[in-house]
C-alpha positions in Angstrom: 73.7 68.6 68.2 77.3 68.6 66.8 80.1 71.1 68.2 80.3 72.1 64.7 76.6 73.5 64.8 77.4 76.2 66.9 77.7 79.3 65.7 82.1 80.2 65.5 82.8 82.4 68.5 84.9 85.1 65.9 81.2 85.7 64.6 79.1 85.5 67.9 78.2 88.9 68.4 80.1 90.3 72.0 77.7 91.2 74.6 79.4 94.1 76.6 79.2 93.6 80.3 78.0 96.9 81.8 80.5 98.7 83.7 77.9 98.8 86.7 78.2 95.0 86.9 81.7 94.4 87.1 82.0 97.6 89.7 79.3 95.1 91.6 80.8 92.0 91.6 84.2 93.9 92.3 83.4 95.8 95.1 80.6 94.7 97.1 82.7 95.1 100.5 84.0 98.8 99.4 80.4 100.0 98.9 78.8 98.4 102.7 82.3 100.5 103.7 81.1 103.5 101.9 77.6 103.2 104.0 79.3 102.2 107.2 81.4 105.4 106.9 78.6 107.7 105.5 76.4 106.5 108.8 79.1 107.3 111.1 80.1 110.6 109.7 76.5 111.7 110.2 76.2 110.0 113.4 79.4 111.9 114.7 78.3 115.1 113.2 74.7 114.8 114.8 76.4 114.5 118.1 78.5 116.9 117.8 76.1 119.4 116.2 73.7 118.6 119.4 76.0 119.4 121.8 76.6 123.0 119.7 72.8 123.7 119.6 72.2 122.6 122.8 74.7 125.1 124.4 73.9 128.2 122.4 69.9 127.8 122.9 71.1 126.9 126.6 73.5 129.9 127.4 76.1 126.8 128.6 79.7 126.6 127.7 81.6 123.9 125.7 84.7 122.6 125.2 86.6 121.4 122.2 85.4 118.1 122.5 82.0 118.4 120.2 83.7 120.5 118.0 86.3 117.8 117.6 83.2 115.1 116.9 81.9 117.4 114.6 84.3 117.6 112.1 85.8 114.2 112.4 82.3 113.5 111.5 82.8 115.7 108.4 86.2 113.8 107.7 84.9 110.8 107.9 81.8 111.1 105.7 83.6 113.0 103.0 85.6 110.2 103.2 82.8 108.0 102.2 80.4 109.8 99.9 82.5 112.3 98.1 83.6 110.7 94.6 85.5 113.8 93.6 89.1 113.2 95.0 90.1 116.9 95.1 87.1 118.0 97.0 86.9 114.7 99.5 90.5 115.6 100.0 90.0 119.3 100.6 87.1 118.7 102.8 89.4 115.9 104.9 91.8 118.3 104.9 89.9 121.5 106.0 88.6 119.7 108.5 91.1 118.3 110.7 93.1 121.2 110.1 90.1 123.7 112.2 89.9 120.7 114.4 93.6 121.2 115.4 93.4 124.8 115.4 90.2 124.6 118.0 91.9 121.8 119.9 95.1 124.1 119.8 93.6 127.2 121.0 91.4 125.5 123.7 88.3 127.2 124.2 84.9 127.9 122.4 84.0 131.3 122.0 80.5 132.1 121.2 80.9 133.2 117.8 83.1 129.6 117.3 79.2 128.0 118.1 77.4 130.2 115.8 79.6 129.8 112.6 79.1 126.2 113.0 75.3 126.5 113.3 74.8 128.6 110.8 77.2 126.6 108.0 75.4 123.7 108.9 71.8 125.6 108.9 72.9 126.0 105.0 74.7 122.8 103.7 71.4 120.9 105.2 69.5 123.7 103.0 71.5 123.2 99.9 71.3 119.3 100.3 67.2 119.4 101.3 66.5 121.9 98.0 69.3 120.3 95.5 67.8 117.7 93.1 70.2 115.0 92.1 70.8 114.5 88.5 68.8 111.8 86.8 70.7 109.6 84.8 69.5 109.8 80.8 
């Protein structure tokens, strides 16, 4: 076959490469970084959220310190699964800022234990019930 038997490039029709392909073969690091970070915020906010159940069903006291894992936990996973940058950013932000203000006033007060509970009680609701959009 002669180089002049194939077809002119100019009139080969363009195959598109998907966008899902090149955001593959571009970022294959940044998405096991987006799992590493998504199983550590969960981790950290199990632990954390453990140490909160386990005190108010036990009558015990805490300190700052699960409440601190807790929502670095948050920080961290919104960090990694949140695409939205306003919201990841909000969330990163709301969180450290209540973990300074607990860290700043020192001690956990029953009702401290309970609003944590209970917000998580309903974000694991929303997230259980919530169907996620399936692409057309």
């Amino acid at each position: 076959m002669a180089p002049s038997d194939f077809p002119d490039p100019s009139t080969r029709p363009s195959t598109p490469r998907s966008s899902r392909h090149d955001h593959d073969e571009e970022g294959g690091s940044d998405r096991q970084f987006h799992v590493a970070g998504m199983m550590i915020g969960t981790a950290l906010m199990f632990i954390g959220f453990l140490n909160v159940f386990l005190s108010i069903s036990g009558g015990f006291e805490i300190n700052v310190v699960p409440l601190l894992i807790y929502f670095g936990g948050i920080a961290v996973w919104a960090n990694a699964v949140v695409e939205n940058p306003t919201i990841r950013y909000s969330l990163m932000a709301a969180a450290i800022l209540i973990s300074l203000a607990l860290f700043h006033y020192g001690e956990v007060l029953f009702w401290h234990k309970q609003v944590v509970f209970w917000s998580t009680i309903v974000v694991v609701m929303y997230f259980m019930f919530n169907e996620p959009k399936r692409a057309a």
